[in-house]
C-alpha positions in Angstrom: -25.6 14.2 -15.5 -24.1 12.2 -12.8 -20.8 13.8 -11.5 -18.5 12.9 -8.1 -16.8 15.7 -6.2 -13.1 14.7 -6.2 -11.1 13.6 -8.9 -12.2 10.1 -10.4 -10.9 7.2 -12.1 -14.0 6.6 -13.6 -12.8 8.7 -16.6 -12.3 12.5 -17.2 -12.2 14.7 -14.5 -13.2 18.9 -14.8 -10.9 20.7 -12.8 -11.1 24.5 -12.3 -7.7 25.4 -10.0 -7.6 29.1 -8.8 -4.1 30.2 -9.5 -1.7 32.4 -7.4 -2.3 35.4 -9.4 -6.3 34.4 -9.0 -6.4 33.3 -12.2 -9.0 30.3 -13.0 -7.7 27.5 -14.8 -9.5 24.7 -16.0 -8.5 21.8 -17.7 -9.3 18.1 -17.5 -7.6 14.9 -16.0 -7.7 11.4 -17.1 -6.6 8.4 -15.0 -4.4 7.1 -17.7 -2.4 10.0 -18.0 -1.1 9.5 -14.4 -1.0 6.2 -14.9 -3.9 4.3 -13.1 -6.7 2.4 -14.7 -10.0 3.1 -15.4 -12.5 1.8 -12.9 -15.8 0.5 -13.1 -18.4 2.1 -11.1 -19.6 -1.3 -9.1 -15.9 -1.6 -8.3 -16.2 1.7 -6.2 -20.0 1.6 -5.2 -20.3 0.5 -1.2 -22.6 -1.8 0.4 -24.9 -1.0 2.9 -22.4 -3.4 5.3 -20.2 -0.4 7.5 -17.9 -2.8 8.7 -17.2 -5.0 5.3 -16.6 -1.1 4.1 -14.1 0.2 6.7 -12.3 -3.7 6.4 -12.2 -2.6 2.1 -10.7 1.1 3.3 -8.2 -0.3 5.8 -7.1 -3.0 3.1 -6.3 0.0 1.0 -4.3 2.2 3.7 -2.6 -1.0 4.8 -1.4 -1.6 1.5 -2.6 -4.9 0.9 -5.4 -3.8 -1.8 -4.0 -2.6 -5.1 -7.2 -2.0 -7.1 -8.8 0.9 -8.6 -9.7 1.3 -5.0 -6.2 2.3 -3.8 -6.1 4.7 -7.7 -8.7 6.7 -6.8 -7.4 7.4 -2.6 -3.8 8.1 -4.4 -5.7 9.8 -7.2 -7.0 12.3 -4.3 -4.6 12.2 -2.2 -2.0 14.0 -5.0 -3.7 17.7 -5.6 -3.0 18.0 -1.0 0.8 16.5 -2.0 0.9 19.1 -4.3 -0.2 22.1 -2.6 1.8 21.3 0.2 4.7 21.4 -1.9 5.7 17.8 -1.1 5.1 16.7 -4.8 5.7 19.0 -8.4 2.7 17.6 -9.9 0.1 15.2 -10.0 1.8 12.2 -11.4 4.5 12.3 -8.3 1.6 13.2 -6.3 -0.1 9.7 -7.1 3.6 8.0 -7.0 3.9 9.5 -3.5 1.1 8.6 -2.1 1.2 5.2 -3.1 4.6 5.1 -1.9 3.2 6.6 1.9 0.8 4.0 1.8 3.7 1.1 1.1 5.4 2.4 4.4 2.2 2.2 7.0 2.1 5.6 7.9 -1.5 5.9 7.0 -2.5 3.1 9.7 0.0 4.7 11.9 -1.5 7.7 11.7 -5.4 6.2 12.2 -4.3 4.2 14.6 -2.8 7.5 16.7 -5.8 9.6 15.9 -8.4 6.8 17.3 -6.2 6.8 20.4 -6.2 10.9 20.9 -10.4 10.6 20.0 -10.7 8.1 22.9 -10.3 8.9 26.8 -9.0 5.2 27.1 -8.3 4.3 23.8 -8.2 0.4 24.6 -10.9 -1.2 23.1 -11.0 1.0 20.0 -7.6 0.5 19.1 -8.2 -3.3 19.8 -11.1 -3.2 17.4 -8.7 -1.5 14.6 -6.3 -4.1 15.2 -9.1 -6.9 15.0 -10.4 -5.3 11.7 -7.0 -4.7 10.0 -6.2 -8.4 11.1 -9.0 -8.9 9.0 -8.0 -6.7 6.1 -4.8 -8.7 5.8 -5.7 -11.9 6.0 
């Protein structure tokens, strides 16, 4: 049995959450009940081309690619929105993060820690800007 380790929008998903009082509960998830659509697995899969993959992830985080792509990064991104308290489940956990990825601050953010990872930061943040040029064209 083939299985991913994060949440999917490739249909159900087994969760097991560790309560405060240290109970386990487990239940299951499914895309449409937050609202996203199913995907298809070759709509996810990645190529063996690194760059065509980071211009299909910045496309996402730029906001300019609404596919099952950006479902399943909002689909992920909701459990950390709500366990930081910044959403009361996971259906305003997906809202949210879609709405975070509507303002830019996920490129803001890359684009700030690709600057701090660099002594002089110059030529890879000109090489993020030449790829998300790319990603929104």
């Amino acid at each position: 049995m083939r299985g991913m380790d994060e949440l999917s929008t490739l249909g159900r998903s087994s969760v097991a959450e560790l309560a405060e009082d240290g109970t386990i509960l487990e239940y299951t998830i499914n895309p449409q009940d937050l609202e996203l659509r199913d995907a298809d697995e070759s709509s996810l899969l990645y190529s063996s081309d690194r760059e065509a993959e980071a211009i299909k992830l910045l496309r996402v985080l730029s906001g300019e690619d609404h596919s099952c792509r950006r479902d399943i990064v909002c689909l992920n991104a909701a459990p950390i929105l709500c366990i930081t308290n910044h959403a009361r489940d996971l259906g305003e956990g997906v809202q949210k993060a879609a709405d975070i990825i509507d303002c830019g601050k996920p490129i803001k953010k890359l684009k700030a820690w690709v600057a701090a990872q660099n002594m002089d930061a110059g030529r890879p943040l000109e090489k993020l800007d030449e790829m998300l040029d790319l990603a929104c064209a």
